[in-house]
TORKOL-4160 file (C-alpha; in steps of 0.2 Angstrom, whole numbers, padded with zeros to 4 digits, m for minus):
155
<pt num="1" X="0504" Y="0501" Z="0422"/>
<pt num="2" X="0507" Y="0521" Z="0421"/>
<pt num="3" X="0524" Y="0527" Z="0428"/>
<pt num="4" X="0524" Y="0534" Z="0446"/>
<pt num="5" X="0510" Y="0523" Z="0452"/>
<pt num="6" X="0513" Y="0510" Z="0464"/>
<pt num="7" X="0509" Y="0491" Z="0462"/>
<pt num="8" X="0494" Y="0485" Z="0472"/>
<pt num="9" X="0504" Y="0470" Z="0476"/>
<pt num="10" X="0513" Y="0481" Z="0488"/>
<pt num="11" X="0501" Y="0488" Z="0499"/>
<pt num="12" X="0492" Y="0480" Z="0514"/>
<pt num="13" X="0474" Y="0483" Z="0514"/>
<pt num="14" X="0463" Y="0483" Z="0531"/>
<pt num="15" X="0444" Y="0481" Z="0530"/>
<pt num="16" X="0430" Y="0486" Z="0543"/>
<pt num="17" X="0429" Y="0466" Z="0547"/>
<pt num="18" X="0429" Y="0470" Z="0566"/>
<pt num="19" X="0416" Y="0483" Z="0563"/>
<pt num="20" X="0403" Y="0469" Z="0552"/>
<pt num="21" X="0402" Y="0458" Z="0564"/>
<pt num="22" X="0388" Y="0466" Z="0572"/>
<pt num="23" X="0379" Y="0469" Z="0558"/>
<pt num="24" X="0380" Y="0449" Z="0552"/>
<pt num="25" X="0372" Y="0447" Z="0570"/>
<pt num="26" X="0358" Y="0457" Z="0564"/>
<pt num="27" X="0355" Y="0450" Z="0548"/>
<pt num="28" X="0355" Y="0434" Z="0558"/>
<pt num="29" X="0340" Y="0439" Z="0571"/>
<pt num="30" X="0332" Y="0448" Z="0559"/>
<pt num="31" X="0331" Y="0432" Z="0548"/>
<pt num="32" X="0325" Y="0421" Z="0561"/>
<pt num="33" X="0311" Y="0436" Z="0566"/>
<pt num="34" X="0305" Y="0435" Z="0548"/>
<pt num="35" X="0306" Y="0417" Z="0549"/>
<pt num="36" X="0297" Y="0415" Z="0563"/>
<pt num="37" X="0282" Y="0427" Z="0559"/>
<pt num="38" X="0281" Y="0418" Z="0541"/>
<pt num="39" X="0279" Y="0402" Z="0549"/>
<pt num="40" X="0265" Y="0409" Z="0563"/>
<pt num="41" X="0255" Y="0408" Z="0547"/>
<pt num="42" X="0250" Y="0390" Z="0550"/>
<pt num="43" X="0244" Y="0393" Z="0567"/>
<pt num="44" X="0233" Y="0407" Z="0564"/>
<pt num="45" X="0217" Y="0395" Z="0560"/>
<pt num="46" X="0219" Y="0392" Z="0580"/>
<pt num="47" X="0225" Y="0409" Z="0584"/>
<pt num="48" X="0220" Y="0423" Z="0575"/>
<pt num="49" X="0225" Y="0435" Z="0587"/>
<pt num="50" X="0244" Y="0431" Z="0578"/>
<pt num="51" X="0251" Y="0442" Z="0567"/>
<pt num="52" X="0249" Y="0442" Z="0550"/>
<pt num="53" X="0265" Y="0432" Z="0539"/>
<pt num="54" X="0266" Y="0449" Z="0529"/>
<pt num="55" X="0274" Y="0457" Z="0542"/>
<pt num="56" X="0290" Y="0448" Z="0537"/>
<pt num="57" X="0293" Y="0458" Z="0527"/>
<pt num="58" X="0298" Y="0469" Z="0539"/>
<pt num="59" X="0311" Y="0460" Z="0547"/>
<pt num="60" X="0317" Y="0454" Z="0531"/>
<pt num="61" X="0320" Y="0469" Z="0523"/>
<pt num="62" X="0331" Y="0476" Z="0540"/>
<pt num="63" X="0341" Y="0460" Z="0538"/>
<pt num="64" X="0344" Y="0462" Z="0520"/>
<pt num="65" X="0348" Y="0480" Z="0522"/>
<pt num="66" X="0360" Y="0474" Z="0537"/>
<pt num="67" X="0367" Y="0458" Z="0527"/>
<pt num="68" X="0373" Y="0470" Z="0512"/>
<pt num="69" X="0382" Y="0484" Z="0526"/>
<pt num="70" X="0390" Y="0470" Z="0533"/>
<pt num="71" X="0396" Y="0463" Z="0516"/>
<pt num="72" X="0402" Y="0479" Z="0511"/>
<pt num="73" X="0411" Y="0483" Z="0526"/>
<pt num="74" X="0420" Y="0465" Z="0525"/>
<pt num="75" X="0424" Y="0468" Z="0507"/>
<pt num="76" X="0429" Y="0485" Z="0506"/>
<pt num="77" X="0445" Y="0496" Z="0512"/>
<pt num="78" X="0445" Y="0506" Z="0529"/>
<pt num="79" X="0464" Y="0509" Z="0528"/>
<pt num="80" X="0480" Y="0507" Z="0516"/>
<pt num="81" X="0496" Y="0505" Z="0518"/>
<pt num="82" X="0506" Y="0509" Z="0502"/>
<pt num="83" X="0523" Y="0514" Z="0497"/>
<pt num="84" X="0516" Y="0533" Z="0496"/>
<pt num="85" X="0507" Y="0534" Z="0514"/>
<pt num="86" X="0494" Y="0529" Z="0521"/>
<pt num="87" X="0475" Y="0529" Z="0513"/>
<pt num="88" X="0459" Y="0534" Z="0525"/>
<pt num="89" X="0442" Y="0528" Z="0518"/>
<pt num="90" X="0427" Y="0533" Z="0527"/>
<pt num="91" X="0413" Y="0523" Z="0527"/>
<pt num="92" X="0403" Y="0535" Z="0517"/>
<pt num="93" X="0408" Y="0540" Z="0499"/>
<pt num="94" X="0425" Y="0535" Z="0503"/>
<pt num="95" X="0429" Y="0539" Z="0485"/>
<pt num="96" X="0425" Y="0555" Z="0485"/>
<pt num="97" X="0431" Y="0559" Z="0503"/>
<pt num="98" X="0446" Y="0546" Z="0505"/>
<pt num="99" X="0462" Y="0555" Z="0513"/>
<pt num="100" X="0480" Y="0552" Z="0509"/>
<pt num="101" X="0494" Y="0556" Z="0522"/>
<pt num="102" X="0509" Y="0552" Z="0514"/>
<pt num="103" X="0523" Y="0546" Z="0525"/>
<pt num="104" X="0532" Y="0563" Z="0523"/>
<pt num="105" X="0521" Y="0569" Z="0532"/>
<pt num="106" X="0521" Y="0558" Z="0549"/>
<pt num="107" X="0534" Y="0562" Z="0561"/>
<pt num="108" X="0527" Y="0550" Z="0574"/>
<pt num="109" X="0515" Y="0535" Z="0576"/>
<pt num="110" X="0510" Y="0529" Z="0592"/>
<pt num="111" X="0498" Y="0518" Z="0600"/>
<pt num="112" X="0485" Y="0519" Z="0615"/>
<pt num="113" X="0487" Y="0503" Z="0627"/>
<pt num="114" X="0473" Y="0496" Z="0621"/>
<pt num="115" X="0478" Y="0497" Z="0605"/>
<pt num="116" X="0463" Y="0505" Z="0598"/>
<pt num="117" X="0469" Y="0524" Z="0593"/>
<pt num="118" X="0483" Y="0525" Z="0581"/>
<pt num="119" X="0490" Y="0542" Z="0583"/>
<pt num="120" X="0501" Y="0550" Z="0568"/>
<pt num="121" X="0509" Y="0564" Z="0572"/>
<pt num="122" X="0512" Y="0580" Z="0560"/>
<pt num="123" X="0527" Y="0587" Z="0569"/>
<pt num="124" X="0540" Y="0582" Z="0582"/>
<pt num="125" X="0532" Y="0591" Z="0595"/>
<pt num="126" X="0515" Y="0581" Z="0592"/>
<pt num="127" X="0505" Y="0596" Z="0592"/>
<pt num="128" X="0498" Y="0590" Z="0575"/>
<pt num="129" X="0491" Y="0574" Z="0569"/>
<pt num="130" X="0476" Y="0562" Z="0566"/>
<pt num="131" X="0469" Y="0551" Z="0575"/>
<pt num="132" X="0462" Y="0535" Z="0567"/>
<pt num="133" X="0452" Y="0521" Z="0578"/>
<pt num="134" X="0457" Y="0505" Z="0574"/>
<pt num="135" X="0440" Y="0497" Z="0582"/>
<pt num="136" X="0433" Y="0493" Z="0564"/>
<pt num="137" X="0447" Y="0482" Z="0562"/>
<pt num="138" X="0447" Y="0463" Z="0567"/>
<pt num="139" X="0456" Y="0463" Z="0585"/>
<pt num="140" X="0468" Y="0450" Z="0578"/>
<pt num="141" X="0477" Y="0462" Z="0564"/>
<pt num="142" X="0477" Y="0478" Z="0576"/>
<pt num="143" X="0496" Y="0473" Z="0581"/>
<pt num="144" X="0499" Y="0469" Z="0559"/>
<pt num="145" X="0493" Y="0488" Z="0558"/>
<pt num="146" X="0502" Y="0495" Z="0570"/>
<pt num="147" X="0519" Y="0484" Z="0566"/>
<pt num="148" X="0517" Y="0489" Z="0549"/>
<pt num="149" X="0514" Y="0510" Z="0553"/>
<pt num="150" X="0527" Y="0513" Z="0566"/>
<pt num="151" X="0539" Y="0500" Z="0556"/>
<pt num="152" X="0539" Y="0513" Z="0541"/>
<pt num="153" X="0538" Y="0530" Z="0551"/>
<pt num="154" X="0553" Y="0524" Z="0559"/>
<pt num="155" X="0562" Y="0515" Z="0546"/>
């Protein structure tokens, strides 16, 4: 390992787990749709009004397309903590557009009451700052976020 780098073994890595959930629920309906219009196939000797089993497809490719965001968002990196600040990934290219706010930088952290906004201000007289929604997160390691961030800014 190069010189300067820090060890993956010390930072805490958050995910868009919170944020997946809704899209496992799609693939799931989506699934049964396709499902459901594959199997109309055996009726439609008595009823040929129903739709075609093709159109499966349809729903089947949404819940595919919906399975793999949520996959990615469960597997991948929304925020990290590591001993140089604190990583931003967008969902989008978050190689080419991650942001790092080194804990220099952070004079203040704060919270919203429903824990949902973590504020980090620039300066003392939080005129500056980021605002970073903790909503994609699971609701259960909101508070591990937030220990873990206004434990170091005031540590």
């Amino acid at each position: 390992m190069a010189a300067g780098v820090p060890s993956s073994v010390k930072e805490l890595r958050f995910t868009r787990s919170g944020q997946a959930v809704a899209f496992w629920i799609m693939a799931a309906v989506c699934t049964a749709v396709a499902v459901t219009l594959a199997a109309s196939a055996i009726y439609r000797d008595h009823n040929p009004q129903l739709p075609h089993p093709a159109w499966a497809l349809v729903p089947l490719a949404l819940a595919v397309l919906a399975a793999r965001t949520a996959a990615g968002m469960t597997r991948h990196a929304y925020l990290i903590l590591t001993p140089l600040g604190i990583e931003i990934l967008p969902l989008f290219r978050p190689a080419a557009a991650m942001r790092l706010v080194v804990w220099q930088e952070i004079a203040a952290a704060q919270i919203n009451a429903a824990a949902t906004v973590l504020t980090l201000h620039h300066d003392a007289a939080k005129t500056s700052g980021i605002h970073l929604s903790l909503r994609p997160i699971r609701a259960d390691l909101r508070a591990l976020v937030v220990k873990a961030v206004i434990g170091r800014v005031r540590g």
